[in-house]
N, CA, C and O atoms as a MOPAC input file, in Angstrom:
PM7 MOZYME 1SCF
protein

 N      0.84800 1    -1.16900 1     0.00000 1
 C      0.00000 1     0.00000 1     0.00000 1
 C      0.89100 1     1.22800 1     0.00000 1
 O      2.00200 1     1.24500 1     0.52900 1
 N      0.39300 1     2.14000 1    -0.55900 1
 C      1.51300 1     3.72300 1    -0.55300 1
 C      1.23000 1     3.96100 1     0.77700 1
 O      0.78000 1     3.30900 1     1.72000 1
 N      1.72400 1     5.36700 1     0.53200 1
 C      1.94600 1     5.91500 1     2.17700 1
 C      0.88400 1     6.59700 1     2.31500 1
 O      0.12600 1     6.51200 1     1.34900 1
 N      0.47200 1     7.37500 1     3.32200 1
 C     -0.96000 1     8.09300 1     3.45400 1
 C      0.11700 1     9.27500 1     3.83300 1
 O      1.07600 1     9.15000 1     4.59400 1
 N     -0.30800 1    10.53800 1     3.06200 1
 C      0.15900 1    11.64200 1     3.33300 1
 C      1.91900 1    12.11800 1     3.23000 1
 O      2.34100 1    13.21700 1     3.59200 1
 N      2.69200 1    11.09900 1     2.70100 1
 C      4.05100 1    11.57400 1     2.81300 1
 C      4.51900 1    11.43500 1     1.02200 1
 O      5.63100 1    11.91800 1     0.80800 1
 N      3.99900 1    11.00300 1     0.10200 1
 C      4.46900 1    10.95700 1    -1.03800 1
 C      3.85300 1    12.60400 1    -2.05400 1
 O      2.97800 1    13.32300 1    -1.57100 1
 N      4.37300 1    12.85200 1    -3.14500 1
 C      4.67400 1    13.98400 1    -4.13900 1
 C      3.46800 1    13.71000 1    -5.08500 1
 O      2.92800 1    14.50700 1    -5.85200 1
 N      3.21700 1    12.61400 1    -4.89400 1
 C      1.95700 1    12.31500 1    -6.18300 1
 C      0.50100 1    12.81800 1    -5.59900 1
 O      0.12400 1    13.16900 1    -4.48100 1
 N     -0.22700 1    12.67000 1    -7.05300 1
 C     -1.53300 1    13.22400 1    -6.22900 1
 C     -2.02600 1    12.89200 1    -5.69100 1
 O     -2.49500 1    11.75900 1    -5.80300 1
 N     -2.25900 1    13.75100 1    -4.65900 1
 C     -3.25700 1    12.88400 1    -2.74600 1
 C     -4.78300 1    13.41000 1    -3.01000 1
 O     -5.30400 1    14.28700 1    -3.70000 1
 N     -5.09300 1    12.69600 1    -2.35700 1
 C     -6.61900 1    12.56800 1    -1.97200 1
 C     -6.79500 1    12.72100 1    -0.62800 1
 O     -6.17200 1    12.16400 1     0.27600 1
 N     -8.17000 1    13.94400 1    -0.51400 1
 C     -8.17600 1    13.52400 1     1.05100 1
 C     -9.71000 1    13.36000 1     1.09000 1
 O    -10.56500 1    13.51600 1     0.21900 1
 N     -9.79000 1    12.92800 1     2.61900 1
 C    -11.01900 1    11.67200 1     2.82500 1
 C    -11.21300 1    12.03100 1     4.46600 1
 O    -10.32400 1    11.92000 1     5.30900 1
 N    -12.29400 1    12.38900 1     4.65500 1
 C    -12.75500 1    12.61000 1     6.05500 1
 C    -13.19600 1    11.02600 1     6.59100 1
 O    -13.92800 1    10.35900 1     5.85900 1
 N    -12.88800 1    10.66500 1     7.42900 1
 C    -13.31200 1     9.33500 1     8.09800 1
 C    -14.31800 1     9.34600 1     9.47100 1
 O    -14.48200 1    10.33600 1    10.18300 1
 N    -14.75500 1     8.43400 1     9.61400 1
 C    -14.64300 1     8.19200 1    11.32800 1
 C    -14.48100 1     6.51400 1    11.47000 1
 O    -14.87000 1     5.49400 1    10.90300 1
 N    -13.45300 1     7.01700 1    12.86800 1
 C    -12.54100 1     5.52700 1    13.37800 1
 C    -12.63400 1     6.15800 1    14.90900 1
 O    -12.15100 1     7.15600 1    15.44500 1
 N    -13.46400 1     5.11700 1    15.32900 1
 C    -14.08800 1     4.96400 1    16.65300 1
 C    -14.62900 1     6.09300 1    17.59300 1
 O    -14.37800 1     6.27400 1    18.78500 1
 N    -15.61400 1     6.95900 1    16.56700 1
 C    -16.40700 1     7.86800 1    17.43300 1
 C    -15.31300 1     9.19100 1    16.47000 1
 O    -15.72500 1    10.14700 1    15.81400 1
 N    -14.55300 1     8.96500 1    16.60300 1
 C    -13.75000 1    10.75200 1    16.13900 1
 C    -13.60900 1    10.52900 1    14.39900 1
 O    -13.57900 1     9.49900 1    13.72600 1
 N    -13.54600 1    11.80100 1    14.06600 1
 C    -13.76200 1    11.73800 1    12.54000 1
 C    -11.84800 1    12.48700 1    12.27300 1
 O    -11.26000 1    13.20500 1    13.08100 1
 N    -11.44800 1    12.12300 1    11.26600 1
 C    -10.47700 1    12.07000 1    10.97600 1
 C    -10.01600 1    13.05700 1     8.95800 1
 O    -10.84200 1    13.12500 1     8.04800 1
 N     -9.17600 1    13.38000 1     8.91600 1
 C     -9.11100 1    14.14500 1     7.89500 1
 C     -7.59100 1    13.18300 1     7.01400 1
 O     -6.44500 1    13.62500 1     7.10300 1
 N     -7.91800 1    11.90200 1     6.24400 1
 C     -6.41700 1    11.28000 1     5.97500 1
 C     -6.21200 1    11.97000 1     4.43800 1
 O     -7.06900 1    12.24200 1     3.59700 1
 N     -5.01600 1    12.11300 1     4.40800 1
 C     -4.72600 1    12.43200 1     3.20800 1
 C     -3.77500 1    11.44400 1     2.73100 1
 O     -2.92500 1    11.20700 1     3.58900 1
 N     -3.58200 1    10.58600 1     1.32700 1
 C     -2.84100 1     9.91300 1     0.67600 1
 C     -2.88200 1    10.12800 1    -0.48100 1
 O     -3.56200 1    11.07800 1    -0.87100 1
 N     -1.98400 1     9.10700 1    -1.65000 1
 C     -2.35900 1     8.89800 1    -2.56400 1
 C     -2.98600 1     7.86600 1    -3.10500 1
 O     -3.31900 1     7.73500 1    -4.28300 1
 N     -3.19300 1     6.88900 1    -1.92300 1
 C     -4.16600 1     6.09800 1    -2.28300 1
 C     -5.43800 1     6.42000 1    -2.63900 1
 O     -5.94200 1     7.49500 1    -2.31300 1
 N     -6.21000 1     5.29500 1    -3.50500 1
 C     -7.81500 1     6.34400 1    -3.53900 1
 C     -8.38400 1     5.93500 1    -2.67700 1
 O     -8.00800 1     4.98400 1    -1.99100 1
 N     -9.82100 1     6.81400 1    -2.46700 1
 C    -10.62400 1     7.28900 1    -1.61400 1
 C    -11.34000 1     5.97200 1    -1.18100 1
 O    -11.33500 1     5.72700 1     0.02500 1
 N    -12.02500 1     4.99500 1    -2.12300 1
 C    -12.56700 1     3.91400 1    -1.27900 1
 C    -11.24900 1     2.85400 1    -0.50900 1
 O    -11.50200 1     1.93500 1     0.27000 1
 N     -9.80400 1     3.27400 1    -0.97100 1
 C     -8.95200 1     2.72200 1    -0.50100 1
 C     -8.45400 1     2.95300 1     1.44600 1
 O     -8.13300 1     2.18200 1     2.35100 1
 N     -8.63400 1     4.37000 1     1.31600 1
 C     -8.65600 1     4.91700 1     2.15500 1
 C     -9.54300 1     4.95900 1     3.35300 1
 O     -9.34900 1     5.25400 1     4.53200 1
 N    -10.73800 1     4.51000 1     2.56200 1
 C    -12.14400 1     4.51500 1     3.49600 1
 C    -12.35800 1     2.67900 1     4.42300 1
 O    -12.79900 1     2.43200 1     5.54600 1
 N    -11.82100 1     1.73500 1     3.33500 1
 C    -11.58500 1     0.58800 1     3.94100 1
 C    -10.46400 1     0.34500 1     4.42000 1
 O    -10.52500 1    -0.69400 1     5.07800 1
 N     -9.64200 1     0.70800 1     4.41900 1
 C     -8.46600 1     1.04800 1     5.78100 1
 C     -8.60400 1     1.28900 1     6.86800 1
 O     -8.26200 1     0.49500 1     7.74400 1
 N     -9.23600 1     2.65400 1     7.16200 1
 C     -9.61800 1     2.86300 1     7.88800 1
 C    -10.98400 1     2.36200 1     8.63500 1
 O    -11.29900 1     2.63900 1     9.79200 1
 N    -11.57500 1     1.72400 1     7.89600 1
 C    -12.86000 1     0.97400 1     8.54000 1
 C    -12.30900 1    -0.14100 1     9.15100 1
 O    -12.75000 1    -0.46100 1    10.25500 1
 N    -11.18200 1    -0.97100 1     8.49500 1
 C    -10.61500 1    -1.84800 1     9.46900 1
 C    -10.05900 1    -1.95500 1    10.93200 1
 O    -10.14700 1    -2.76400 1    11.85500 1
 N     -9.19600 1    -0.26300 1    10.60500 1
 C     -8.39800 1     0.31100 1    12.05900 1
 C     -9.87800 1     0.12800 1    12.94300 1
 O     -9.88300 1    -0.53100 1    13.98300 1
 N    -10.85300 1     0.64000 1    12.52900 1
 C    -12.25400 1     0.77500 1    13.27700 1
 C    -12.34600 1    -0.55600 1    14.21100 1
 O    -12.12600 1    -0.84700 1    15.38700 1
 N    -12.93800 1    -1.39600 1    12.65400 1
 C    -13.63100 1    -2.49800 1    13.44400 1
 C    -12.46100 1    -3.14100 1    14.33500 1
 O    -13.00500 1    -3.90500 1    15.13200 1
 N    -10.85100 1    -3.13400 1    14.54600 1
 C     -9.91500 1    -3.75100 1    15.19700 1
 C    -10.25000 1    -2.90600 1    16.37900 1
 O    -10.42000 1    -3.57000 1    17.40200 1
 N    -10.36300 1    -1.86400 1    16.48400 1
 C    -10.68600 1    -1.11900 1    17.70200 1
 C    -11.35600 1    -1.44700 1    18.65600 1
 O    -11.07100 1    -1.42300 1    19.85300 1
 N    -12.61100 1    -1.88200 1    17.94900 1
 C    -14.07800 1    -2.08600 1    18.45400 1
 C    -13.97300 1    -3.68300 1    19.27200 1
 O    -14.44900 1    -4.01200 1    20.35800 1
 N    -13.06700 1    -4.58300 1    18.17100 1
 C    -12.55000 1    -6.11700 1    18.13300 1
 C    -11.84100 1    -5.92300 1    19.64200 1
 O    -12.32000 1    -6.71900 1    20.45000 1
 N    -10.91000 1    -5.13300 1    20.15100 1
 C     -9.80200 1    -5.16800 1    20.91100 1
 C    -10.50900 1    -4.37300 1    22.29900 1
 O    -10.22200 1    -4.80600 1    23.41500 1
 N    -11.49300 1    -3.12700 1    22.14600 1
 C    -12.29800 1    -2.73100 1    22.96700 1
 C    -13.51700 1    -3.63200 1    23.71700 1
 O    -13.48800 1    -3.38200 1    24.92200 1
 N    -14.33800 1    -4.38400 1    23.45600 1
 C    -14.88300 1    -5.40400 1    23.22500 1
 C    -14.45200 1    -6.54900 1    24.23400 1
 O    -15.31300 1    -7.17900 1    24.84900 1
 N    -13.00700 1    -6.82000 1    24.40000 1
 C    -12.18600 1    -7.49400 1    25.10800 1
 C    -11.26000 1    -7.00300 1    26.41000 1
 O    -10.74900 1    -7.73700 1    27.25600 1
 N    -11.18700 1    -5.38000 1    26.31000 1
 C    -10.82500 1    -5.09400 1    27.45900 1
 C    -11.34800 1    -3.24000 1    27.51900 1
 O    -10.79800 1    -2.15900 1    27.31000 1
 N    -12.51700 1    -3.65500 1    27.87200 1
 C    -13.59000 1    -2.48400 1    27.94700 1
 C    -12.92800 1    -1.30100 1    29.08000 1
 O    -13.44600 1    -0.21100 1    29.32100 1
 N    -11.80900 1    -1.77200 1    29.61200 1
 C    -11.33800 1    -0.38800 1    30.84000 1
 C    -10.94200 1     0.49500 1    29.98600 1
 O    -11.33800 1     1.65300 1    30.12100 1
 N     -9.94300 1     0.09200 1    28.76100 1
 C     -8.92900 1     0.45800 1    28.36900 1
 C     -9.52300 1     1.92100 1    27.71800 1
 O    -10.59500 1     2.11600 1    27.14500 1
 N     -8.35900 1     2.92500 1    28.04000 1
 C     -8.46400 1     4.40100 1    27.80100 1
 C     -7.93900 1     4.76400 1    26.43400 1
 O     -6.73200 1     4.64000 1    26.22500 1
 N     -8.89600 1     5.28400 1    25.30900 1
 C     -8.56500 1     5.58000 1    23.76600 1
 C     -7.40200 1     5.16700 1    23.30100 1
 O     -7.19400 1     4.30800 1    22.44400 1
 N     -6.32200 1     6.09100 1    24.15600 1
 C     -4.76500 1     5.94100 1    23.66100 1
 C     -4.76200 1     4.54200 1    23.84800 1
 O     -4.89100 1     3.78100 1    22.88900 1
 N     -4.65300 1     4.22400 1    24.77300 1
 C     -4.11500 1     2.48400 1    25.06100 1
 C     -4.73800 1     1.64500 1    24.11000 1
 O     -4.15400 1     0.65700 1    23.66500 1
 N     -5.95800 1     1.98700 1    23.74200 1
 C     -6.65700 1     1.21600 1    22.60200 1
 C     -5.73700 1     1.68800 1    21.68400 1
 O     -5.20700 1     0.77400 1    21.05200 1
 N     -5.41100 1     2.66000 1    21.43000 1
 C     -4.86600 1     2.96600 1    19.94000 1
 C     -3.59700 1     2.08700 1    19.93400 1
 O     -3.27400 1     1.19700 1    19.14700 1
 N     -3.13700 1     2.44000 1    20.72500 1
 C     -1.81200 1     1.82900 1    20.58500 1
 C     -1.86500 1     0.12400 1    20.49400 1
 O     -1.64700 1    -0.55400 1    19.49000 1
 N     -2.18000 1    -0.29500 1    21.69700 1
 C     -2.72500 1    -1.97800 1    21.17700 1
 C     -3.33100 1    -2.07000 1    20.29900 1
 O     -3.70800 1    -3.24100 1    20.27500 1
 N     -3.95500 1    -1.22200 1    18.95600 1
 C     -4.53900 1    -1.59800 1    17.88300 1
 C     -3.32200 1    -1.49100 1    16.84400 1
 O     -3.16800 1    -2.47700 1    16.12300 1
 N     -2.39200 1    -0.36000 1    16.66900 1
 C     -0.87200 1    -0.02400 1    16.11400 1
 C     -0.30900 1    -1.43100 1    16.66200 1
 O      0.37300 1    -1.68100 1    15.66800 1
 N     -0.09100 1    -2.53200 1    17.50800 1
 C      0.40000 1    -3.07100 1    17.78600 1
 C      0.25200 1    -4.68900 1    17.04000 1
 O      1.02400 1    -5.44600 1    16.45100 1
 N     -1.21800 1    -4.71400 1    17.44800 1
 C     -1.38800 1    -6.07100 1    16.76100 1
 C     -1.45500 1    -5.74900 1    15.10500 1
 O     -1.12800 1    -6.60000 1    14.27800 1
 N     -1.94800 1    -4.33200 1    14.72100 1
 C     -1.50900 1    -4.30100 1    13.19100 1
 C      0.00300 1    -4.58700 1    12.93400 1
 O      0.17300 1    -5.77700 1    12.67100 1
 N      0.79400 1    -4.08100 1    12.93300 1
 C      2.27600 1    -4.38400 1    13.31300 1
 C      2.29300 1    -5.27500 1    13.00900 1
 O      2.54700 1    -5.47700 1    11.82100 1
 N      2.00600 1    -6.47500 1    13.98100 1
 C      2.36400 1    -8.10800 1    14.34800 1
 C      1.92300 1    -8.52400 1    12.85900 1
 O      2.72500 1    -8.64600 1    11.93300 1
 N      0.57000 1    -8.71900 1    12.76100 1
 C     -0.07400 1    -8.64700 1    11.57000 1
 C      0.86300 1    -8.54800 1    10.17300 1
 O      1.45200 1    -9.47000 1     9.60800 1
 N      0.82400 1    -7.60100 1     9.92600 1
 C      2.29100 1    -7.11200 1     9.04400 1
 C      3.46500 1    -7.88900 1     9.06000 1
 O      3.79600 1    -8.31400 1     7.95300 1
 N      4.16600 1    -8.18200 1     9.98700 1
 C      5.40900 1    -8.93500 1     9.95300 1
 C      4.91700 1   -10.19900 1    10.04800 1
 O      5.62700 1   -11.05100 1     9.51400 1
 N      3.96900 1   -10.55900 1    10.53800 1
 C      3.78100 1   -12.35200 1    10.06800 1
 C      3.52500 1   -12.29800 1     8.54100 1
 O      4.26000 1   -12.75400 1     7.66400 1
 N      2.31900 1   -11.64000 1     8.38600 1
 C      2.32600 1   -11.84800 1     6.60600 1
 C      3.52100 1   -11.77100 1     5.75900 1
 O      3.81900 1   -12.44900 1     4.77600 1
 N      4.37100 1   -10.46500 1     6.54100 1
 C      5.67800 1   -10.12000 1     5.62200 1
 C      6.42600 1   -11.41100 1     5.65100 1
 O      6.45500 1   -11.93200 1     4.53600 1
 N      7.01600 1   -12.06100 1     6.54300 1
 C      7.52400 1   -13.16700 1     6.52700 1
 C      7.12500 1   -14.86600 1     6.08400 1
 O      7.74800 1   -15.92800 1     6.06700 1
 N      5.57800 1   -14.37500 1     5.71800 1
 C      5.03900 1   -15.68900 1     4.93100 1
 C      5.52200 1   -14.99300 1     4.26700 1
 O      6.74100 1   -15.09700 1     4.40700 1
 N      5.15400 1   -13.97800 1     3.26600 1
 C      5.56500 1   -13.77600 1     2.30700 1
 C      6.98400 1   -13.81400 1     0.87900 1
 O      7.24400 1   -14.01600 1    -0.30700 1
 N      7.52700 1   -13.40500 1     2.34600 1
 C      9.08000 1   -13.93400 1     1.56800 1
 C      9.29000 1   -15.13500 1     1.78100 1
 O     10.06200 1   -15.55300 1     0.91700 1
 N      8.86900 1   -16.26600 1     2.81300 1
 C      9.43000 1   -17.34300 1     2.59700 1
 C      8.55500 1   -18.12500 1     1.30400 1
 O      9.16300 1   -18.98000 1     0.66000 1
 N      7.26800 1   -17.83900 1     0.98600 1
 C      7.00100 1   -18.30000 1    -0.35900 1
 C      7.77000 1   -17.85400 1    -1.63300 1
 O      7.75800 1   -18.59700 1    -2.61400 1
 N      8.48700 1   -16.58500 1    -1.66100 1
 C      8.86700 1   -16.02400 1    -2.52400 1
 C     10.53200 1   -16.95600 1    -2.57200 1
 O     11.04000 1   -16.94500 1    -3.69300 1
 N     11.02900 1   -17.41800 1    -1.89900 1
 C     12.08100 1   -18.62600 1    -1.18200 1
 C     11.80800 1   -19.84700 1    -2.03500 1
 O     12.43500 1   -20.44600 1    -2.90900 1
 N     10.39300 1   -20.01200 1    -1.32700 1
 C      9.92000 1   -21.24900 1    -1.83100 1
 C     10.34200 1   -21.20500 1    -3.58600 1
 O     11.37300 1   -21.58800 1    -4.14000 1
 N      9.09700 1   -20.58000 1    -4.15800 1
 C      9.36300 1   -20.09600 1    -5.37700 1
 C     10.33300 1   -20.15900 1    -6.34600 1
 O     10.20200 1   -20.75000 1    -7.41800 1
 N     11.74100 1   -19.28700 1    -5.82200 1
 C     12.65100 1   -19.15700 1    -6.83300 1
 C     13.17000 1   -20.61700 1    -6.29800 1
 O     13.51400 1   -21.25100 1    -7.29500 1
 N     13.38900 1   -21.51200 1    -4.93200 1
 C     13.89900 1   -22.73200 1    -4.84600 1
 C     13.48700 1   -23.61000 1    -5.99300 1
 O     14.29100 1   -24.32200 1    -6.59500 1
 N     12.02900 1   -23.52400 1    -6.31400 1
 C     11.46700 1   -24.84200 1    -6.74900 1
 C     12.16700 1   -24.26600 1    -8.77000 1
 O     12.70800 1   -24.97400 1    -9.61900 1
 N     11.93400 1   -23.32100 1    -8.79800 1
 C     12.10900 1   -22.81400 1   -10.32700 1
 C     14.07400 1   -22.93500 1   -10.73800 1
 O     14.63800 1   -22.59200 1   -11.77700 1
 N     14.69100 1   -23.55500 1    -9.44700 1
 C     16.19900 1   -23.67700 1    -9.55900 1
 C     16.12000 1   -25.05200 1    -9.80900 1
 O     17.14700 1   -25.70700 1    -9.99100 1

C-alpha cells in the first residue's frame, strides 16, 4: 500500500470516522482505498475494545498499532518465505 500523506503524487483527502472521532487522511491512495483502511483500524478497535472495555482511547490505539504491526510482519515473513519457496522450486 503507498503511504498516506508523505508521497509527491496526487493525494486525496477523505474525512473518516474511526471509533467515534472523525479524521481528515490524506494519501495517494484512492478514496474507497482509504475509506476501507480505515474501517478496518475501526472495526480492530471495536474487536480489541470489546475485550478489554477499561482500556483508555490511547491504550486502545496503541494496542490496535500493535497487533496491526504483528499482523504485518507475520504476513511479511510468509511472504518472503514463499517467494524462497518459489525461486527454490524454479532452480
Amino acid at each position: 500500500m503507498g503511504a498516506f500523506g508523505v508521497s509527491k503524487e496526487q493525494k486525496n483527502r477523505t474525512t473518516v470516522d474511526i471509533y467515534g472521532q472523525q479524521y481528515t487522511i490524506v494519501g495517494t491512495e484512492s478514496t474507497s482505498q482509504i475509506r476501507f483502511v480505515c474501517s478496518k483500524v475501526d472495526d480492530k478497535m471495536r474487536e480489541i475494545n470489546s475485550m478489554n472495555p477499561s482500556l483508555d482511547t490511547s491504550r486502545l490505539a496503541v494496542l490496535t498499532a500493535v497487533n496491526a504491526v504483528n499482523d504485518y510482519i507475520k504476513l511479511k515473513e510468509k511472504f518472503e518465505s514463499l517467494e524462497q519457496e518459489i525461486k527454490r522450486l524454479k532452480d
